[in-house]
C-alpha positions as CSV (number, residue, x, y, z in Angstrom):
1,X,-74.7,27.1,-57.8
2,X,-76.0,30.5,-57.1
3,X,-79.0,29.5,-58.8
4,X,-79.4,27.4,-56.0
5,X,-78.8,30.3,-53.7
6,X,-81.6,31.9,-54.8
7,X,-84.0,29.2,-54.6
8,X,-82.9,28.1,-51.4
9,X,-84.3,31.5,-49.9
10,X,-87.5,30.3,-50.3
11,X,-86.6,27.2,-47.9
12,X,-87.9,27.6,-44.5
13,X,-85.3,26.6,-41.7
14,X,-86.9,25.8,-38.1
15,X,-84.9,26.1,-35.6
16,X,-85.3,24.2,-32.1
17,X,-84.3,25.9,-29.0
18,X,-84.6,24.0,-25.6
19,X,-84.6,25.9,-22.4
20,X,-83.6,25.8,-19.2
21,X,-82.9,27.8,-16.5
22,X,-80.2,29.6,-18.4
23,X,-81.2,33.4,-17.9
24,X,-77.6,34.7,-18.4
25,X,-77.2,32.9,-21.9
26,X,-80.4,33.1,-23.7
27,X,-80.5,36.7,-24.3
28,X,-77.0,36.0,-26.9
29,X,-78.6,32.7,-28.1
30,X,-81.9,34.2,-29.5
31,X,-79.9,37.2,-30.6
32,X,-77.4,35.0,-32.5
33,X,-80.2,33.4,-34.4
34,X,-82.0,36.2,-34.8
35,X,-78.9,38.0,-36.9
36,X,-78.8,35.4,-38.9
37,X,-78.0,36.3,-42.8
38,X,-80.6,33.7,-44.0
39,X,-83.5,35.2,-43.2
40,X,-86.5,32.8,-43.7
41,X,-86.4,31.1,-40.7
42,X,-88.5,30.4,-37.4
43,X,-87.4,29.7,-34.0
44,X,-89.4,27.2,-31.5
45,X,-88.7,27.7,-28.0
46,X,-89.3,24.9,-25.5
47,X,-89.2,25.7,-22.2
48,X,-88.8,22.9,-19.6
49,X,-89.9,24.5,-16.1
50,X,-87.7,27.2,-16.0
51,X,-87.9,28.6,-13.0
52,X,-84.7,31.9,-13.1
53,X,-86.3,34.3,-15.1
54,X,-85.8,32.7,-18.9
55,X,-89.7,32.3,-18.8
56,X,-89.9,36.1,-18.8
57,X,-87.0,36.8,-21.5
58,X,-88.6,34.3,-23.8
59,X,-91.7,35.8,-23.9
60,X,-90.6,39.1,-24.3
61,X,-88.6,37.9,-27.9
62,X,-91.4,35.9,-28.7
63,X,-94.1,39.1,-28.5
64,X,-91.6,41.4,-30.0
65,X,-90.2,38.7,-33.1
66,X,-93.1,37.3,-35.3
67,X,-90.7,34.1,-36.4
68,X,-89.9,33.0,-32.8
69,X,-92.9,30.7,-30.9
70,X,-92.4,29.5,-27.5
71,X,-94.1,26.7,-25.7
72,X,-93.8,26.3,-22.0
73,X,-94.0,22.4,-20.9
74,X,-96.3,21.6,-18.2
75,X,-94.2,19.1,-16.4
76,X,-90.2,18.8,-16.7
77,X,-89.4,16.6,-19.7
78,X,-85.6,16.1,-19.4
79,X,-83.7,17.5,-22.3
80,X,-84.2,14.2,-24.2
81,X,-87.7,14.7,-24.4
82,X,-87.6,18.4,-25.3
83,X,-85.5,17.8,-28.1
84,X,-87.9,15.2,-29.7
85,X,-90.6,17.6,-28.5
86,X,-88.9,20.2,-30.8
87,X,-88.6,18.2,-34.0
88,X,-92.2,17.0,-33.7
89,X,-92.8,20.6,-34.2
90,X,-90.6,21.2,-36.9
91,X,-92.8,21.5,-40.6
92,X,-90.0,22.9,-42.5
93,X,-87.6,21.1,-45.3
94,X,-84.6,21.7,-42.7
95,X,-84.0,22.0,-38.9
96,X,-81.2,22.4,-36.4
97,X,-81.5,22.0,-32.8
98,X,-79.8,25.3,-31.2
99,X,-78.7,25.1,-27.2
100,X,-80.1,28.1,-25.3
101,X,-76.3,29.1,-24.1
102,X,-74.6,29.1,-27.5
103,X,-74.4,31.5,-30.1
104,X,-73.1,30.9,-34.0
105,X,-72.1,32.6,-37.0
106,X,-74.2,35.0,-39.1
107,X,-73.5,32.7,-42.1
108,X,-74.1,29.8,-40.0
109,X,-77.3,28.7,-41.9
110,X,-76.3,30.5,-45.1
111,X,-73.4,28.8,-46.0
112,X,-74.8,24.9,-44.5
113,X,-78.2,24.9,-45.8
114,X,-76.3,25.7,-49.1
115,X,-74.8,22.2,-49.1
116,X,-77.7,20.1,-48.0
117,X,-79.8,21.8,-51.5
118,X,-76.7,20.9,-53.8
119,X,-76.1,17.5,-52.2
120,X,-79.9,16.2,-51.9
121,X,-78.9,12.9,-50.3
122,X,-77.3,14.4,-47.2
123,X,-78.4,13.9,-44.0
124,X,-76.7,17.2,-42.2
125,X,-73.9,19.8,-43.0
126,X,-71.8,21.2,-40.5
127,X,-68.8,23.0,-40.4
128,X,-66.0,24.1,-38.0
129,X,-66.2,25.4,-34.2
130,X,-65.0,26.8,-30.9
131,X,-65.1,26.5,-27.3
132,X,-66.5,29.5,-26.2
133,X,-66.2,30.6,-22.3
134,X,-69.3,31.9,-20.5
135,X,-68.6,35.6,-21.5
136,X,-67.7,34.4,-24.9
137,X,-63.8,34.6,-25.1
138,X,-62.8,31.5,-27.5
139,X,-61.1,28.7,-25.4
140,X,-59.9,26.4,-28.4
141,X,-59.0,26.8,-31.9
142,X,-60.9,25.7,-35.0
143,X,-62.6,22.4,-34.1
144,X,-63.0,20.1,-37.1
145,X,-65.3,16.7,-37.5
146,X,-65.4,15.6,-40.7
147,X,-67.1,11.9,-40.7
148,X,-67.8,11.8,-44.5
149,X,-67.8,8.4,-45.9
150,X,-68.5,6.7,-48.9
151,X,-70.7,3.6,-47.1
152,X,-72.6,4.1,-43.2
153,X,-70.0,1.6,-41.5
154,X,-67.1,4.2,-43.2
155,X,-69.0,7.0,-41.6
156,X,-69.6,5.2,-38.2
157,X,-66.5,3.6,-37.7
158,X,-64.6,7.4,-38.0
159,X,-67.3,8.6,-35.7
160,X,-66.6,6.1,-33.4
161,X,-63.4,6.1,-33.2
162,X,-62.8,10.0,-32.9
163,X,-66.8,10.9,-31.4
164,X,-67.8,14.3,-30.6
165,X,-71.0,15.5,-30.2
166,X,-70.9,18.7,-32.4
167,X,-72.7,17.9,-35.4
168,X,-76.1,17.2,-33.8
169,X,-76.0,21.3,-33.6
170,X,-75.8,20.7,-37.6
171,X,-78.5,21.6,-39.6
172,X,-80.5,18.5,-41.2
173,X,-82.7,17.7,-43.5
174,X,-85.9,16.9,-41.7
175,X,-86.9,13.8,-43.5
176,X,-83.9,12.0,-43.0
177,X,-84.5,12.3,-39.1
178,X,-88.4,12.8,-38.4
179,X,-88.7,10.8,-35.4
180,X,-85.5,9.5,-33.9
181,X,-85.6,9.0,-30.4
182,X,-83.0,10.5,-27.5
183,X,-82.4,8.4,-24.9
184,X,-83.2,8.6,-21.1
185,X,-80.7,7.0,-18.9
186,X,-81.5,4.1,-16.8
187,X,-81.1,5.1,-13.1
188,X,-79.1,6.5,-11.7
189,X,-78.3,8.6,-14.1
190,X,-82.0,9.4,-14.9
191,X,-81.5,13.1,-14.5
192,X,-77.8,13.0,-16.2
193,X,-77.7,14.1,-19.7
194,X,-74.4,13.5,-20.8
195,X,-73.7,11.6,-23.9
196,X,-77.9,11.7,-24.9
197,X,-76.7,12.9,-28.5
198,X,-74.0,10.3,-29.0
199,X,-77.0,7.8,-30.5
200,X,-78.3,10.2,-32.6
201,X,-75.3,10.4,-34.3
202,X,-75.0,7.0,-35.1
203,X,-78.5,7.0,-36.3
204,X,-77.9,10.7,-38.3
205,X,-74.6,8.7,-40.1
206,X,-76.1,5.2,-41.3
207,X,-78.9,7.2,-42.9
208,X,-76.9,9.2,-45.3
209,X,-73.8,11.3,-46.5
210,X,-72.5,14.0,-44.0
211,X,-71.4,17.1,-45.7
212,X,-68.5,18.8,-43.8
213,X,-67.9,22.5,-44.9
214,X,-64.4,23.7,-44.8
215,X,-64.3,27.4,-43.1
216,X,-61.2,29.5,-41.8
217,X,-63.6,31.0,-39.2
218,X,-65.7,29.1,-36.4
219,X,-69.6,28.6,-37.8
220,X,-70.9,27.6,-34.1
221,X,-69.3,29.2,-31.0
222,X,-69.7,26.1,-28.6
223,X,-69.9,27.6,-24.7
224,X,-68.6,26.0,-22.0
225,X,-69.6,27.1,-18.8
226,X,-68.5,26.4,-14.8
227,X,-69.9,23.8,-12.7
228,X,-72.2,26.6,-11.0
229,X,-74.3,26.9,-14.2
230,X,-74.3,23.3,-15.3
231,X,-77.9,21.9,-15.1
232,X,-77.0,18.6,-15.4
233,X,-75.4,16.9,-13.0
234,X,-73.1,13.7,-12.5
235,X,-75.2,10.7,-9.9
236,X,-73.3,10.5,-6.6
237,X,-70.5,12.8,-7.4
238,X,-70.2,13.9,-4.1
239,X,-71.2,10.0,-2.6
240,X,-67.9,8.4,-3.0
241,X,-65.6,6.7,-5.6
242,X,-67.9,3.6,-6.3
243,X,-71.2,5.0,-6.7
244,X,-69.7,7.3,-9.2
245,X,-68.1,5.2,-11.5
246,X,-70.4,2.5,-11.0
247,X,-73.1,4.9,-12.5
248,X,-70.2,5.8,-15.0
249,X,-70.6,2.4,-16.2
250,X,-73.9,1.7,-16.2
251,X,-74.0,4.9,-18.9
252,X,-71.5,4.1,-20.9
253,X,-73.1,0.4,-21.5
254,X,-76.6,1.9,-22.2
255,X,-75.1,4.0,-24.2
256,X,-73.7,1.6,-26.7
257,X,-77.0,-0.3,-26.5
258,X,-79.4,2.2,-27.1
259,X,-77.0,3.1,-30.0
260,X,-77.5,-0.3,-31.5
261,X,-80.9,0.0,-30.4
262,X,-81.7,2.8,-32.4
263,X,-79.8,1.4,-35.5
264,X,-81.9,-1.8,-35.6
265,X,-85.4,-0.1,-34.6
266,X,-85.5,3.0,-36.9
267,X,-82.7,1.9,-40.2
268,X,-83.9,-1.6,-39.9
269,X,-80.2,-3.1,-41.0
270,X,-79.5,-5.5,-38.6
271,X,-75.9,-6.2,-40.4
272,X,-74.6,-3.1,-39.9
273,X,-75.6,-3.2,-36.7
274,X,-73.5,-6.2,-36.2
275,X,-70.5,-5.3,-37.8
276,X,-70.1,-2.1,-35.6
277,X,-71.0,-3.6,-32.4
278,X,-68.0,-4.9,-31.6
279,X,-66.5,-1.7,-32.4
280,X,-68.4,0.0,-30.4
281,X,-68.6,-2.0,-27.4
282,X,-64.7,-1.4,-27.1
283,X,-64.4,2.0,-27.7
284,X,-67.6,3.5,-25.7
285,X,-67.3,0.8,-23.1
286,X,-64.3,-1.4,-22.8
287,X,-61.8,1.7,-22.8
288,X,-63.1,4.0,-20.8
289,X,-64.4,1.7,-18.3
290,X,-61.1,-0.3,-17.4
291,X,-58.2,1.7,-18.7
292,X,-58.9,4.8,-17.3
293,X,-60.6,3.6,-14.4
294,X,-57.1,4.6,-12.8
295,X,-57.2,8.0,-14.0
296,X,-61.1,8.4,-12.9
297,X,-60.2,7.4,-9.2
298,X,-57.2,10.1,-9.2
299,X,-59.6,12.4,-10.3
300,X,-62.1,11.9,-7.8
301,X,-59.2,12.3,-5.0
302,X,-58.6,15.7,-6.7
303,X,-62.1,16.2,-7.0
304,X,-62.0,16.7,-10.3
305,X,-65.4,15.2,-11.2
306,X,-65.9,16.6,-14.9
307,X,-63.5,13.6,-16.0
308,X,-66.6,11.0,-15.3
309,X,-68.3,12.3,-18.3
């Protein structure tokens, strides 16, 4: 194993960082990468229109860092888009996407690019996390997904049973996802990010193992920040009960198609697609759609709109 170790230094890590409009957070992000222990690494910075000063910050790390390059889009893609941008960049044996108001563990990449060299069939390693706040006091204790499996429809059924969306900030093995796609929402909810990931996911676990790391302290320090400094916003929040939920719905059923979608157009297995649809349909749709459409109006009363996510 520390054979291993030692080769794996030689093993470039890109990292991709989309931007936007997060001045106040992407000083600690780019610091937080750059203090990482594992060392051979570069960082790709997308920018997507920002327009609050994270332009200027950027550009100041990427003159004063050699390993950090940063492109400034010429039209806003969406996040979708600048994530896929990002990878298509990526020439390195391993990558991990990197939010530009998060920060991690100096080990983080250390200790997870450790398990994708020992187990050469993975797809991604990840390990345990925290909700961070926006001046980084932890919010939660140890978060732990572990969707190992010994077949994809293991893997996928625990995924979709218990989802989260932490393990797309993994790190992965490039191969195994050169070219997967993100979706954009169908409108309305063509500007609304949320759940964008969830496919990936689904793709990430019918292509191979996923190696979960066991840790006694938090690899990725997730932050979770007030409506104020949320870019992306929920379709006709502020328009009434039924244009809100209908939009609700609308996402939640492209988001189960584009998941099957993406498991027929880029793994080509057309069974497993079948034999998790149904599964899928009911958890991402059926359930959240009718029985807690009860709980979704109540919120919207209270206006407590983060619950239509």
């Amino acid at each position: 194993m520390q054979n291993k170790f030692i080769s794996s230094r030689s093993q470039k890590v890109s990292v991709g960082v989309p931007v936007f409009n997060d001045v106040q957070f992407i000083q600690k992000c780019l610091d937080s990468l750059l203090n990482q222990t594992y060392k051979n690494i570069e960082i790709v910075i997308s920018d997507d229109q920002s327009t609050d000063g994270s332009e200027e910050v950027c550009k100041t790390y990427a003159s004063n860092h050699s390993n950090i390059k940063y492109f400034r889009q010429e039209k806003n893609l969406g996040i979708s888009k600048n994530m896929e941008f990002l990878l298509d960049k990526c020439r390195s044996e391993f990558f991990m996407w990197a939010a530009n108001d998060d920060e991690w563990s100096p080990r983080f990449i250390e200790i997870l690019i450790q398990e994708l060299i020992i187990n050469e069939d993975a797809v991604v390693s990840f390990g345990p996390y925290v909700y961070i706040s926006e001046n980084s006091k932890k919010l939660s204790g140890l978060r732990k997904e572990n969707y190992t499996g010994t077949s994809s429809k293991e893997r996928l059924m625990k995924f979709i049973h218990r989802p989260s969306d932490g393990f797309g900030y993994g790190l992965f093995r490039t191969n195994k996802i050169r070219g997967v796609k993100f979706p954009k929402w169908v409108w309305p909810n063509h500007k609304c990010a949320y759940n964008n990931i969830y496919p990936t996911l689904v793709y990430y676990l019918s292509q191979g193992q996923y190696i979960y790391v066991e840790s006694d302290e938090p690899l990725w320090l997730n932050r979770i920040k007030t409506d104020q400094n949320i870019n992306h916003k929920i379709p006709f929040k502020n328009s009434g009960f039924l244009l809100c939920y209908i939009a609700f719905m609308l996402r939640k059923l492209n988001l189960v198609l584009f998941s099957i979608s993406l498991l027929i157009r880029f793994n080509k297995n057309f069974f497993l697609a079948i034999r998790i649809s149904p599964s899928l349909f009911f958890s991402w749709f059926m359930i959240p759609v009718f029985l807690n459409a009860h709980l979704k109006y109540k919120a919207y009363k209270e206006k407590r709109f983060e619950v239509f996510i």
